[in-house]
Phi, psi and omega in degrees: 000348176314143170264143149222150149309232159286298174234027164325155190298324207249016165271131184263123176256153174272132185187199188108092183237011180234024157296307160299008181263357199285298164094213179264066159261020147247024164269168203268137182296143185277192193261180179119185194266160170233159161213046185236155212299132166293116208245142151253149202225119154255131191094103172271047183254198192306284198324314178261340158289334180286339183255352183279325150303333184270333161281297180274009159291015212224349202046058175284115169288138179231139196208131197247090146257158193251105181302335166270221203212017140187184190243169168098014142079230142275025145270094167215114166308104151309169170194017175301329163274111187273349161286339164232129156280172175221137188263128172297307222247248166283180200219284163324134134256101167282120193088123158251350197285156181066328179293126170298328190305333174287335174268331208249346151314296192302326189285344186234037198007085171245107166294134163257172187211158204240157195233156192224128204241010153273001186279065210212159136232128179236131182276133199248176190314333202286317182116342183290149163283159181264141180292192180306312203278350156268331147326300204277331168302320193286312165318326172314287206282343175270352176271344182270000151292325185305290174317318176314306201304309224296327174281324084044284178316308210271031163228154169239195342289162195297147192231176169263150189300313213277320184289318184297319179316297178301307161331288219282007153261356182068065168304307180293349191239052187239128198285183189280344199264311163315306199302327189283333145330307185261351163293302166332276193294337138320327247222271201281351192244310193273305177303323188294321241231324195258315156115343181234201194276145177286354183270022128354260186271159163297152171274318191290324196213359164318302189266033185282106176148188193242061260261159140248174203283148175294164030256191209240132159268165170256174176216141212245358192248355190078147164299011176290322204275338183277337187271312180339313228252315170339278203276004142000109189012038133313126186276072190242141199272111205248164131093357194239083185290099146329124175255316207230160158233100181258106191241051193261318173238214259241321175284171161224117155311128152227143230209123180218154195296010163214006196190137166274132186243159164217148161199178184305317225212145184221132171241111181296097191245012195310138151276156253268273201297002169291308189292334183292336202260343169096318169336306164260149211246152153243136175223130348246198236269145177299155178311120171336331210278301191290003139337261164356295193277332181288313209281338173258349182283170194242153148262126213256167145264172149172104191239155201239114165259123187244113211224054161330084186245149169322351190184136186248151214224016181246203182253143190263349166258016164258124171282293198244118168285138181220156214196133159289063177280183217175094013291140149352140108118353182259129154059023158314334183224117179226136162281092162316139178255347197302301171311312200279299171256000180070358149286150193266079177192135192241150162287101198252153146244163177232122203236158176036256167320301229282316201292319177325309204278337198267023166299322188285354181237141168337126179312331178271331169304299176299339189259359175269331145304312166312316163303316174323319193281322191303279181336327175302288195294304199257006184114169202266329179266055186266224166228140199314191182239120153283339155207138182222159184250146246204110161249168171211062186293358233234318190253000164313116164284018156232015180242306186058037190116155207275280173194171207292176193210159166293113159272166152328137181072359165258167174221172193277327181293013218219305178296344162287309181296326198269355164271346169325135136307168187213123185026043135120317215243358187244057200255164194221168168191161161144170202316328183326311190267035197251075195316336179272331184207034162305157211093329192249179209267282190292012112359284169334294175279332172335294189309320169300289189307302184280022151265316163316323170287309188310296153350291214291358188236019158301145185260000000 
């Protein structure tokens, strides 16, 4: 039921072009004296360990600092359940073939468990699953958004996905029961998949990159075991928000709510809505291109409710339910743990609009609207969740958003400018800058490992 274009994430492709980068990043740096320029890496998620391991295998003196009071950023293992962890943040390695992440799991013997995303029942306004022949309706309409995007691309000027549909379907004279349809497959396949809205996203480059082919893992142990193996004898600073960066003479200032660092060499991993917020001040100010490129590129929402019940009352051999809602765009997509992990526990998500606002209600409110909808698809008697977990990344002040996207007024050139270095001494990373996987955890790391090459081939 997926829609995809060009490159949508989840069409399996033939690839795997980053195997040779993982190299040794999860052996220990070796010791001795150096005489090679002193680096500070702002941001302990993937993106600033990966580059911070890859310099010092390389014998880089390094220093990692984290504004929070742990790593791995938006990669973050909940352990609040102390029999399951839960990842809040990423979840996933999307694609195993080929994805370093996937070698670098094997390397740090972090198990995986693979998720299926034809493995599905999608539930209809009714509350009913849909039969054969709404099934096949619903495939209509999602090849005729295919065709809409695909034709779409190849005009300009660039449109928003939601406008290019809605042309190319006669949106007023599309019965309400279609519209709401294609808001669903709108919904659960792009928004759900890309974090922002579609009125939004670009028609030219929302799905601009490159995925690996499936299938997609879960890690049962959390994304905690990749960072662990990450931050291996690495020198990190917890607790230390980058205020200011002054990269004006010959040396870089970084200026933190405790402290002053100074080295040759910086590597900048903030994510995207950090850098959109202004929070750190740079002097002096980046370069126009890279400006540009913050200001225009998008920050997705996609935020997670995790829902603990004494019994699953739902069908226990689906990874994903999907649901035709009412109101649009809520609580469209949920992920059973029951196949993958043997738990009675569902994953509900909330993306772009809908997930920003409800950030804004009360823990009991959002756990109270899910139940609304599991009552819907499965009765009214069911039982209560003994217990859930929450995310808000939108209102995180060191994420500012789950993670970036193409908007309308972006371009794939924009993801360039903003992984570009400066005079020598300023370089960047995180999924933002990554043009082939942004979005995603090995993006992340990717961006790190080229920055760290950017580094080493600096003069």
């Amino acid at each position: 039921m997926t829609i995809t274009s060009r490159v949508g994430r989840r069409r399996f492709i033939q690839g795997g072009l980053a195997g040779l980068l993982l190299g040794q990043a999860c052996r220990p740096p070796r010791s001795g004296a150096s005489d090679r320029p002193r680096v500070l890496v702002i941001g302990a998620g993937l993106a600033g360990l990966a580059a911070a391991q890859r310099l010092a295998q390389a014998n880089y003196p390094v220093v990692v600092l984290e504004a929070r009071d742990r790593l791995g950023g938006r990669t973050w293992t909940s352990t609040h359940w102390p029999d399951l962890p839960l990842d809040m943040g990423a979840s996933w390695i999307h694609g195993l073939r080929g994805n370093p992440l996937t070698a670098l799991a094997r390397s740090a013997a972090v198990d995986l468990v693979t998720t299926d995303y034809d493995n599905a029942l999608i539930y209809g306004p009714s509350g009913q699953p849909l039969g054969a022949q709404e099934l096949a309706h619903l495939a209509n309409l999602g090849d005729r958004i295919t065709t809409a995007l695909v034709a779409a691309q190849g005009r300009d000027p660039d449109q928003s996905v939601q406008a290019a549909v809605r042309a190319a379907l006669d949106w007023p004279a599309l019965p309400l029961a279609d519209q709401e349809q294609v808001n669903f497959l709108l919904n659960s396949t792009l928004e759900q998949e890309y974090a922002g809205g579609v009125s939004q996203l670009s028609t030219h480059w929302y799905d601009d990159g490159e995925p690996f082919p499936r299938p997609d893992a879960l890690l049962p142990g959390g994304y905690q075991g990749l960072v662990r193996a990450l931050a291996q004898g690495l020198d990190i600073r917890l607790q230390q928000a980058v205020q200011a960066v002054d990269w004006s003479g010959g040396a870089v200032v970084v200026t933190t709510n405790q402290a002053t660092y100074q080295a040759e060499r910086v590597v900048v991993s903030l994510p995207l809505g950090v850098l959109k917020s202004g929070a750190v001040e740079f002097s002096p100010p980046l370069a126009e291109a890279k400006t540009t490129a913050i200001a225009r590129l998008g920050m997705g929402v996609l935020n997670k409710c995790y829902l603990r019940f004494p019994r699953v009352f739902w069908p226990n051999t689906v990874d994903w339910l999907e649901q035709i809602s009412s109101p649009l765009g809520w609580w469209t997509e949920w992920v059973s743990l029951v196949p993958c992990l043997g738990q009675p526990v569902l994953l509900g998500f909330n993306a772009a609009d809908q997930g920003r606002e409800m950030e804004t209600w009360s823990d009991g409110a959002i756990v109270a609207s899910a139940m609304a909808t599991l009552q819907r698809l499965f009765g009214p008697r069911l039982p209560e969740p003994l217990a859930y977990q929450i995310s808000r990344w939108h209102r995180d002040r060191y994420a500012l958003g789950a993670y970036s996207f193409n908007a309308l007024g972006s371009t794939p050139a924009m993801r360039d400018h903003l992984a570009q270095g400066l005079a020598g001494r300023l370089f960047f990373a995180g999924e933002a800058t990554s043009r082939q996987h942004f979005g995603t955890a090995h993006g992340a790391y990717l961006s790190g490992l080229a920055a760290a090459a950017q580094i080493r081939q600096a003069p």
